[in-house]
SERO-110672 format. One record per atom (N, C-alpha, C): residue in three letters; atom name; x, y, z. Coordinates in nm, 3 decimals. Layout:
{ALA; CA; {X; Y; Z}}
...
//
This chain:
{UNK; N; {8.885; 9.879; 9.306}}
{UNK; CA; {9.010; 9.829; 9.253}}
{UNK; C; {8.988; 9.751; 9.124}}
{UNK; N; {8.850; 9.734; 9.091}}
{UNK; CA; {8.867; 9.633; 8.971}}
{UNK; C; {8.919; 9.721; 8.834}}
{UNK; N; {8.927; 9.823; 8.832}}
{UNK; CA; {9.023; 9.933; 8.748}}
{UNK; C; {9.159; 9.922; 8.720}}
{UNK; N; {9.220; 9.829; 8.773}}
{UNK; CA; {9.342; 9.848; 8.819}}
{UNK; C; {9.416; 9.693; 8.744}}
{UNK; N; {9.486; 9.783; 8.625}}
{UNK; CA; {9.538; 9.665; 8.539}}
{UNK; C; {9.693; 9.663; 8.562}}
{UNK; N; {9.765; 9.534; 8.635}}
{UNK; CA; {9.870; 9.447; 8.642}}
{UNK; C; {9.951; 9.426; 8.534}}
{UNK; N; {10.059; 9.388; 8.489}}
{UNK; CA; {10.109; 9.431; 8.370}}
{UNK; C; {10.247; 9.361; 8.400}}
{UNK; N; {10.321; 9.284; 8.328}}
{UNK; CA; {10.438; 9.220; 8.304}}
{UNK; C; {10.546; 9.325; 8.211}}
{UNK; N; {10.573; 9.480; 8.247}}
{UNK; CA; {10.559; 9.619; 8.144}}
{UNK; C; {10.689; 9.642; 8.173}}
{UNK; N; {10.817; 9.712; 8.103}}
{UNK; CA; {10.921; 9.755; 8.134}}
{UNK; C; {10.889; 9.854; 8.057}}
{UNK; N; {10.769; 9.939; 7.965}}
{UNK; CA; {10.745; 10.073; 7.944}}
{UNK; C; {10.746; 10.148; 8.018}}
{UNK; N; {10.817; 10.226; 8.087}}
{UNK; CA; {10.721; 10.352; 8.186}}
{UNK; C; {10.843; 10.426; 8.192}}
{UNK; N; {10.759; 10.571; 8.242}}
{UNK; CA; {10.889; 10.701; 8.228}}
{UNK; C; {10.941; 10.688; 8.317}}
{UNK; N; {11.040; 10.779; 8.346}}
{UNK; CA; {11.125; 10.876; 8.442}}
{UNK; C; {11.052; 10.947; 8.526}}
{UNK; N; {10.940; 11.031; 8.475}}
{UNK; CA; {10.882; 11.073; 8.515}}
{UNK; C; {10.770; 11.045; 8.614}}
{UNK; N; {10.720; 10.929; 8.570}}
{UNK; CA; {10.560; 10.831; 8.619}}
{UNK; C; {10.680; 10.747; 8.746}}
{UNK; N; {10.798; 10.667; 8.729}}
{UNK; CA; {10.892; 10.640; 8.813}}
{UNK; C; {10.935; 10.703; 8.936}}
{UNK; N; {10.976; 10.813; 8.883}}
{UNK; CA; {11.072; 10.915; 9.032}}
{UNK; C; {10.939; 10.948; 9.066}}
{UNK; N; {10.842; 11.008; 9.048}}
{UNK; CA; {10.736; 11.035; 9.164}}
{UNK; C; {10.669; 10.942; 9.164}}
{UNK; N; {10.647; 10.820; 9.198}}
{UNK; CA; {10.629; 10.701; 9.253}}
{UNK; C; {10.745; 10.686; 9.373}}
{UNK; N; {10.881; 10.709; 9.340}}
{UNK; CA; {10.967; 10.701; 9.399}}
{UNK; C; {10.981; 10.790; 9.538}}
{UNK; N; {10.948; 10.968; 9.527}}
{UNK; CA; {10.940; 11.031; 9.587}}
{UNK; C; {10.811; 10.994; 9.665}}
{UNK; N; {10.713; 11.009; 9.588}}
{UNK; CA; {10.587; 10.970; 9.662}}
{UNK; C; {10.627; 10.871; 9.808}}
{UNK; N; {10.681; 10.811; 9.795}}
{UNK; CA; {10.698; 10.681; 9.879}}
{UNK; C; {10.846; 10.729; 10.005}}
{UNK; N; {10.949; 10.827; 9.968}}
{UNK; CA; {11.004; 10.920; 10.017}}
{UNK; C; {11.191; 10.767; 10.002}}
{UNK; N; {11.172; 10.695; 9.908}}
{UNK; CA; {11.293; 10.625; 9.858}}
{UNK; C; {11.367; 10.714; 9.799}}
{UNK; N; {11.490; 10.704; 9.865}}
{UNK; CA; {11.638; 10.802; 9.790}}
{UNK; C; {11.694; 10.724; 9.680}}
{UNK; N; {11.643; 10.633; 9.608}}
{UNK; CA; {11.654; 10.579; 9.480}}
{UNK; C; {11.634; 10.700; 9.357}}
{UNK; N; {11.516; 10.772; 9.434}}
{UNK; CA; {11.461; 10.870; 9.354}}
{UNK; C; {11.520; 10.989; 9.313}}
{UNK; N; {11.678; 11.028; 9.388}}
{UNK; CA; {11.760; 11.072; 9.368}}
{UNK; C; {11.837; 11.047; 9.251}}
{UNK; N; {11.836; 10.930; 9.231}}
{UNK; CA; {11.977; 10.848; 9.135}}
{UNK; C; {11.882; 10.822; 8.967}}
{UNK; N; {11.789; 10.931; 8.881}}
{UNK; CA; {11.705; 10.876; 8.822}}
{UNK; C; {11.737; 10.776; 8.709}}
{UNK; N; {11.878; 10.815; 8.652}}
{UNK; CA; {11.940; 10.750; 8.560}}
{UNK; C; {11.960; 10.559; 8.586}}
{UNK; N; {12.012; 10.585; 8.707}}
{UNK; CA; {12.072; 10.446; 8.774}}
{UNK; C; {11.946; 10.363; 8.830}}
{UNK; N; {11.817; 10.414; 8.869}}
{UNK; CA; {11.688; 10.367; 8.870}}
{UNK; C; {11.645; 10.280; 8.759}}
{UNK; N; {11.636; 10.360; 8.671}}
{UNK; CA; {11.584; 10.366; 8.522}}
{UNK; C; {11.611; 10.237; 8.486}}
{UNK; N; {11.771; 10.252; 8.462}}
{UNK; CA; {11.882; 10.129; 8.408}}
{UNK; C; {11.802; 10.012; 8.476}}
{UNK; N; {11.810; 9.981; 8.615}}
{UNK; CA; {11.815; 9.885; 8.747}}
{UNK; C; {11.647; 9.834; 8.688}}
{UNK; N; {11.569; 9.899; 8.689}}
{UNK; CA; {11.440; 9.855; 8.674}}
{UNK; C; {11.415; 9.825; 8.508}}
{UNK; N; {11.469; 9.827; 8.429}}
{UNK; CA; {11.428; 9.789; 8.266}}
{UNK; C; {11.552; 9.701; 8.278}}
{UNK; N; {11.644; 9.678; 8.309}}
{UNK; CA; {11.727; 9.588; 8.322}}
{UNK; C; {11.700; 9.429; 8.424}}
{UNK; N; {11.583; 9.473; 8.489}}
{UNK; CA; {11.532; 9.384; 8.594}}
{UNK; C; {11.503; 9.241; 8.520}}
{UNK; N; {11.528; 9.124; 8.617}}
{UNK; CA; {11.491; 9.009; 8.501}}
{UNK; C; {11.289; 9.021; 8.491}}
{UNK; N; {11.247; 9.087; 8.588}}
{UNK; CA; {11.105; 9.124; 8.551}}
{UNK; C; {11.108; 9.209; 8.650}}
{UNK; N; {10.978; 9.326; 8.554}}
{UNK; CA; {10.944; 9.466; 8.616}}
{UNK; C; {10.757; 9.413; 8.612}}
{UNK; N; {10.713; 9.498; 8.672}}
{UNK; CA; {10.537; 9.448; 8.681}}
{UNK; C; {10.492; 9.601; 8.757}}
{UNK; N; {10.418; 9.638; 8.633}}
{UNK; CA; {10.371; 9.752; 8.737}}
{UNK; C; {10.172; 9.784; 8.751}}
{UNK; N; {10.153; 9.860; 8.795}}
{UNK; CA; {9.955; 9.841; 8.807}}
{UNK; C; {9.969; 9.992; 8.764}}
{UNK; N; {9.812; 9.970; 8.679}}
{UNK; CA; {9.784; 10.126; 8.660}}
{UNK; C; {9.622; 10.151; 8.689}}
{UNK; N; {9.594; 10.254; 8.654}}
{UNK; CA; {9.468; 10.296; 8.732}}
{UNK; C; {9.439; 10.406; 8.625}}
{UNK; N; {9.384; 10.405; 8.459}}
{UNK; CA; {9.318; 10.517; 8.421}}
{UNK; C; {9.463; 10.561; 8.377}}
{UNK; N; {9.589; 10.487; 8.301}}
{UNK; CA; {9.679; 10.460; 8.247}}
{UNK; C; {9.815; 10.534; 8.395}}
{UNK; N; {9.719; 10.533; 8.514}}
{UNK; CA; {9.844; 10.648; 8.585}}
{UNK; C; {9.875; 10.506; 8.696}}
{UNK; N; {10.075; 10.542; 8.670}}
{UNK; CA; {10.148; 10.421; 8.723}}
{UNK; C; {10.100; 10.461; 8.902}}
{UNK; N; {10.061; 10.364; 8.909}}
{UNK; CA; {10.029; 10.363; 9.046}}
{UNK; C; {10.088; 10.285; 9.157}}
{UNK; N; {10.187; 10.179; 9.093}}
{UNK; CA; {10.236; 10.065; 9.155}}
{UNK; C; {10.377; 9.966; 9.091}}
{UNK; N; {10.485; 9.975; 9.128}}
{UNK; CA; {10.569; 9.858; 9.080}}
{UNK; C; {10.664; 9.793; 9.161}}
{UNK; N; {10.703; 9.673; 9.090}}
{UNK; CA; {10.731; 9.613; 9.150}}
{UNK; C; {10.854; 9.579; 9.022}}
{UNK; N; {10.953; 9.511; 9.141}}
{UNK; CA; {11.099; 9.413; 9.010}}
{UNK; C; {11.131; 9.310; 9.084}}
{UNK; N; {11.207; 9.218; 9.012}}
{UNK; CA; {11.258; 9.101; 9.036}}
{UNK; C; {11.404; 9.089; 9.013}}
{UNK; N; {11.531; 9.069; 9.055}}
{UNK; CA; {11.619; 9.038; 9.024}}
{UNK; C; {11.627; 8.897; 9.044}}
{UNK; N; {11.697; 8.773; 8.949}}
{UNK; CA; {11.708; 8.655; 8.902}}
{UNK; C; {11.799; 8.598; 8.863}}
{UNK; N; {11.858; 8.444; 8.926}}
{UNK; CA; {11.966; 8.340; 8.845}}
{UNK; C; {11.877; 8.295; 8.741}}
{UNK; N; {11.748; 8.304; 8.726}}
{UNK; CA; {11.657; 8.239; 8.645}}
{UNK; C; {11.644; 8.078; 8.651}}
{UNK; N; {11.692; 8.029; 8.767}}
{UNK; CA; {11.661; 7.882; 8.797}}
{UNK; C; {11.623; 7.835; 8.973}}
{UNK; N; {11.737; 7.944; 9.057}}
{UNK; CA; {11.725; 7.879; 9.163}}
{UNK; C; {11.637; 7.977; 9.251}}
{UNK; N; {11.720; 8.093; 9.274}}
{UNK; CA; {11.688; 8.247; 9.374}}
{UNK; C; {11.658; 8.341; 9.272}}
{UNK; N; {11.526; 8.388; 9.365}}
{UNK; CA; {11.476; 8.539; 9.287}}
{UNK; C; {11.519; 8.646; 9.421}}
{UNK; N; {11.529; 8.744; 9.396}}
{UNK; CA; {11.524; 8.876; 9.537}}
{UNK; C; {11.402; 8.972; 9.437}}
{UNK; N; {11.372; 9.019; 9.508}}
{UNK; CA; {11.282; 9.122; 9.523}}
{UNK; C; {11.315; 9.223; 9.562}}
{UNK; N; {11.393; 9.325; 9.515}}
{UNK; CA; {11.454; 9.437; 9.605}}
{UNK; C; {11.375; 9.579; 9.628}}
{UNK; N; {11.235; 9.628; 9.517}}
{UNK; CA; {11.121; 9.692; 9.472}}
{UNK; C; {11.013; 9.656; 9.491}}
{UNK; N; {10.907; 9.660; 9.612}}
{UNK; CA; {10.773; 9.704; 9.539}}
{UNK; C; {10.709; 9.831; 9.601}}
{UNK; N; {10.670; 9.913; 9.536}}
{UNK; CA; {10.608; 10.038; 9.597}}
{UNK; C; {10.469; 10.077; 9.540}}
{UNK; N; {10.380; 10.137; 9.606}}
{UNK; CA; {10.260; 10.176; 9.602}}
{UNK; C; {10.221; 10.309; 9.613}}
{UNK; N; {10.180; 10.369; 9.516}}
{UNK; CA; {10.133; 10.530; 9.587}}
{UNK; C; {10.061; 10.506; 9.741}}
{UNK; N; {10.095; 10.650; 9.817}}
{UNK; CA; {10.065; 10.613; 9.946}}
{UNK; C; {9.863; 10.622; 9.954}}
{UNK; N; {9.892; 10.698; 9.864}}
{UNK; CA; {9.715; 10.732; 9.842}}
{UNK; C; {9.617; 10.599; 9.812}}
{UNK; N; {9.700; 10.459; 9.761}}
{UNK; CA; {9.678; 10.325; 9.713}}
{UNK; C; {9.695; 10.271; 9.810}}
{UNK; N; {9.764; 10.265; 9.891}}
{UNK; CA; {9.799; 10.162; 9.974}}
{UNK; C; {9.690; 10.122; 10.079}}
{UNK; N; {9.699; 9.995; 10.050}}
{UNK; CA; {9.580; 9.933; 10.170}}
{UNK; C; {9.498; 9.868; 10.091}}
{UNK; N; {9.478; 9.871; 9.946}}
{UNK; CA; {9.391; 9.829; 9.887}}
{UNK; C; {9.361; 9.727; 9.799}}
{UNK; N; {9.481; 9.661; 9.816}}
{UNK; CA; {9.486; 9.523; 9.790}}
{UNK; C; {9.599; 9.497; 9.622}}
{UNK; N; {9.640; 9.617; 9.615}}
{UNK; CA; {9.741; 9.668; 9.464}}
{UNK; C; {9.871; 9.576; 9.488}}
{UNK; N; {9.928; 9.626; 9.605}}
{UNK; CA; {10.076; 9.503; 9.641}}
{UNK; C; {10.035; 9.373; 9.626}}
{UNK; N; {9.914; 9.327; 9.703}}
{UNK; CA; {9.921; 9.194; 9.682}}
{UNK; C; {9.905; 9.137; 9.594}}
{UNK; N; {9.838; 9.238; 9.483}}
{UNK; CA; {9.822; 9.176; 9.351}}
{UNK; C; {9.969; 9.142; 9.278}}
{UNK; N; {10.034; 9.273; 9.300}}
{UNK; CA; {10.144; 9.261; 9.241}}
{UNK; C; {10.266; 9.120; 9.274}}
{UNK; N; {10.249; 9.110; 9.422}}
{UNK; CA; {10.316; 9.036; 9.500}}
{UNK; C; {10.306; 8.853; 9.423}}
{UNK; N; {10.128; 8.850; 9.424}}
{UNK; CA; {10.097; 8.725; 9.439}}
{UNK; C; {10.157; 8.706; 9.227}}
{UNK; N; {10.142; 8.792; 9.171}}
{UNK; CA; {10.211; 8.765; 9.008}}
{UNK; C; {10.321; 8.735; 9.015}}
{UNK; N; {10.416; 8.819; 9.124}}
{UNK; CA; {10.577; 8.792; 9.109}}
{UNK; C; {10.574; 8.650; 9.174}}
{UNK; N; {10.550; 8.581; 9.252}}
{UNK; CA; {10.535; 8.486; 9.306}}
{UNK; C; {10.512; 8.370; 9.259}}
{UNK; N; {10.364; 8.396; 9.145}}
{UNK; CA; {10.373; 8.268; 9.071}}
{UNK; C; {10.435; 8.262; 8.960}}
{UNK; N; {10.517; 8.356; 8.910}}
{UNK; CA; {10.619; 8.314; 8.791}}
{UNK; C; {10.738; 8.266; 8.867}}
{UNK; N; {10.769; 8.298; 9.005}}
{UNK; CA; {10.892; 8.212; 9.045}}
{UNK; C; {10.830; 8.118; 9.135}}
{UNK; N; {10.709; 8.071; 9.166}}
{UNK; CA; {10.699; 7.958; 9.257}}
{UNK; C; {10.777; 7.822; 9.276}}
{UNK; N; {10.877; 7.809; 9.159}}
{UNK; CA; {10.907; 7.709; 9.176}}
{UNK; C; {11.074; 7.704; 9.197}}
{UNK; N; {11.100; 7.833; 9.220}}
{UNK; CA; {11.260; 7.878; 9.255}}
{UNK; C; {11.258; 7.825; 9.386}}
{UNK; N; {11.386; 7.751; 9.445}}
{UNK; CA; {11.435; 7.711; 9.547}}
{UNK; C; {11.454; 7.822; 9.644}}
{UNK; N; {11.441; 7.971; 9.620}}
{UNK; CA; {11.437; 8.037; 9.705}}
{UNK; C; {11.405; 8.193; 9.678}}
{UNK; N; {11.287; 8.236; 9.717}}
{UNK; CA; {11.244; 8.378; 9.674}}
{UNK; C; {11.289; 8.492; 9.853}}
{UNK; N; {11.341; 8.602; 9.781}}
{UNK; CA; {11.385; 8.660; 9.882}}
{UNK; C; {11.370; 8.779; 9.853}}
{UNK; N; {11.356; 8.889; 9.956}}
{UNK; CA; {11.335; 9.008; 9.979}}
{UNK; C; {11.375; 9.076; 10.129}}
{UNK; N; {11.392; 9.185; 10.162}}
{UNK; CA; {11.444; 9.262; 10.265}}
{UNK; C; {11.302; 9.317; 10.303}}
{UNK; N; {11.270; 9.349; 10.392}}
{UNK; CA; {11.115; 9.473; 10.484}}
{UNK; C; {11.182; 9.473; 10.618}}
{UNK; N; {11.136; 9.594; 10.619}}
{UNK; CA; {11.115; 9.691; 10.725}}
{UNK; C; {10.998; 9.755; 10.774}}
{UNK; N; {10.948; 9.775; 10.884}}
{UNK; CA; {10.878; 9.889; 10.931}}
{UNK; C; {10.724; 9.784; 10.924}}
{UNK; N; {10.629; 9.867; 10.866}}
{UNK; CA; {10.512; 9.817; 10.810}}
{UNK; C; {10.503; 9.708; 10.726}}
{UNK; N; {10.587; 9.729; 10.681}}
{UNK; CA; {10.579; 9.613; 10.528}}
{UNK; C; {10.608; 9.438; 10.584}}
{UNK; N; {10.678; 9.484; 10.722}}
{UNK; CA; {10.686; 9.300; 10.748}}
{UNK; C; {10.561; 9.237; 10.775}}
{UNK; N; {10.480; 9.302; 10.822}}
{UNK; CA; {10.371; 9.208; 10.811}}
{UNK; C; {10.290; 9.175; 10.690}}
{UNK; N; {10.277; 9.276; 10.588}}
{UNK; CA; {10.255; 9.228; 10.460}}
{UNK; C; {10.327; 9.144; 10.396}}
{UNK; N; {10.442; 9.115; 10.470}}
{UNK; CA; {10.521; 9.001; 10.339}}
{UNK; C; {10.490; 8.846; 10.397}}
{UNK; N; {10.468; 8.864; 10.516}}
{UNK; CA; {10.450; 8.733; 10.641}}
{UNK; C; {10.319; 8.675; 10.591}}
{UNK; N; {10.201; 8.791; 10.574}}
{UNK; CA; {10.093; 8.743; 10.510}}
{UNK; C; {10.100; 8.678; 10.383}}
{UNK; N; {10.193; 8.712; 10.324}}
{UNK; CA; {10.255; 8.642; 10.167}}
{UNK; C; {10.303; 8.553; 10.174}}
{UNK; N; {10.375; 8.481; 10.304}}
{UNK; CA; {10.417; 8.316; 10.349}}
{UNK; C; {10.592; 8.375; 10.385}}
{UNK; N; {10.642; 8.512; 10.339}}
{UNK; CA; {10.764; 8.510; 10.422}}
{UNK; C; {10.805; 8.515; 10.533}}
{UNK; N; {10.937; 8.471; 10.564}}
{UNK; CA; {10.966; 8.448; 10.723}}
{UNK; C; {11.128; 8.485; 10.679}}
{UNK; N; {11.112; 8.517; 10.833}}
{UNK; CA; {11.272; 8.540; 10.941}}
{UNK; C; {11.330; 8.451; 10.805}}
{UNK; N; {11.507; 8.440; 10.782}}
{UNK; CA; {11.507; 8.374; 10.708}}
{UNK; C; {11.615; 8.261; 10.769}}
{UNK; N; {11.557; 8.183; 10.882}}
{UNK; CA; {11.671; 8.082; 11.014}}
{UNK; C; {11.712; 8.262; 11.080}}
{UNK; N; {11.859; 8.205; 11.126}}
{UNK; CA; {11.904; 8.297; 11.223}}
{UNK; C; {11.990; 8.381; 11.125}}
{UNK; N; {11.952; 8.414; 11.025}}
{UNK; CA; {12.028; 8.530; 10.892}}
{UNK; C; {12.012; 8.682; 10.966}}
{UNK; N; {12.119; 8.726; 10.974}}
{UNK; CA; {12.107; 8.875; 10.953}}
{UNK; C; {12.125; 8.956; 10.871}}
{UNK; N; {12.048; 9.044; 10.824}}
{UNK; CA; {12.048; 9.142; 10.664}}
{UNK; C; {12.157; 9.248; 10.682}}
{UNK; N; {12.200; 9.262; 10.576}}
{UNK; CA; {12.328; 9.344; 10.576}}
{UNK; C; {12.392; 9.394; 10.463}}
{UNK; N; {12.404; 9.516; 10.464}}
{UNK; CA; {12.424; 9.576; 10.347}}
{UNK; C; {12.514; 9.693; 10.372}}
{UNK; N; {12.603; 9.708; 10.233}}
{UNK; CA; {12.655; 9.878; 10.209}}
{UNK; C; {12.582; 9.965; 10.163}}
{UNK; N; {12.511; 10.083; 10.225}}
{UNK; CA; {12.396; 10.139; 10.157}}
{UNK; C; {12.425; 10.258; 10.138}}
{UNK; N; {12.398; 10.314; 10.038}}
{UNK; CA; {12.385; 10.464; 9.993}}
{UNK; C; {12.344; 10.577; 10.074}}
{UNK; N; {12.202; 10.483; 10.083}}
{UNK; CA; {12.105; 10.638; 10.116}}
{UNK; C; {12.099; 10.605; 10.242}}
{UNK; N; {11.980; 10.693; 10.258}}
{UNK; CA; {12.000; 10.725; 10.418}}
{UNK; C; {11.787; 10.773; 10.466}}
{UNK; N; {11.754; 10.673; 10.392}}
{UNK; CA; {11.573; 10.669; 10.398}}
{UNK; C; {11.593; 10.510; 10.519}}
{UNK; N; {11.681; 10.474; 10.574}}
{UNK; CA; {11.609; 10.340; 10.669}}
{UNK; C; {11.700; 10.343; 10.760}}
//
């Protein structure tokens, strides 16, 4: 992994994007236009590469004082396990460490990677959403 350069980047294609997207089997990857927008529009995008190939990103949506959400991070599946999220994780983290409240949604596998990151249950909140797709 020491190959593997981290990046504060809102450069990247459509292309290097939606199959990251597919790769990972997110119906975001459907919508490429409205992706595109959502992630270069992000108050920060951060992605890892490997031998210039996007291998990893992550976004931030932001009030820029109090709450960050995290609604993005994905990993090629061929990457995963290898310590790429947490890199990514632990960057988004310390540019908002000092927000009154960093937040994100997981499911499945991923809750225990975020728990290892210091997130929790959030009190007795239940997540809830109008959703599009139909990947959860």
């Amino acid at each position: 992994m020491n190959n593997v350069i981290i990046s504060f980047d809102k450069n990247i294609s459509s292309d290097e994007v939606i199959h990251l997207y597919q790769a990972n089997k997110w119906s975001s990857a459907e919508k490429p236009e409205q992706l595109m927008a959502a992630l270069t529009n992000s108050d920060t995008l951060i992605t890892a590469r490997i031998n210039d190939k996007l291998v990893a990103l992550a976004n931030a949506i932001s009030d820029g004082y109090l709450v960050v959400y995290y609604p993005h991070m994905l990993v090629l599946p061929e990457y995963q396990g290898q310590g790429i999220g947490r890199k990514i994780m632990n960057a988004l983290q310390s540019k908002y460490q000092h927000f009154h409240q960093q937040m994100l949604t997981a499911d499945g596998e991923a809750i225990a990677f975020y728990q290892a990151l210091g997130f929790e249950r959030a009190g007795n909140t239940q997540a809830m959403w109008i959703y599009a797709g139909d990947d959860h």
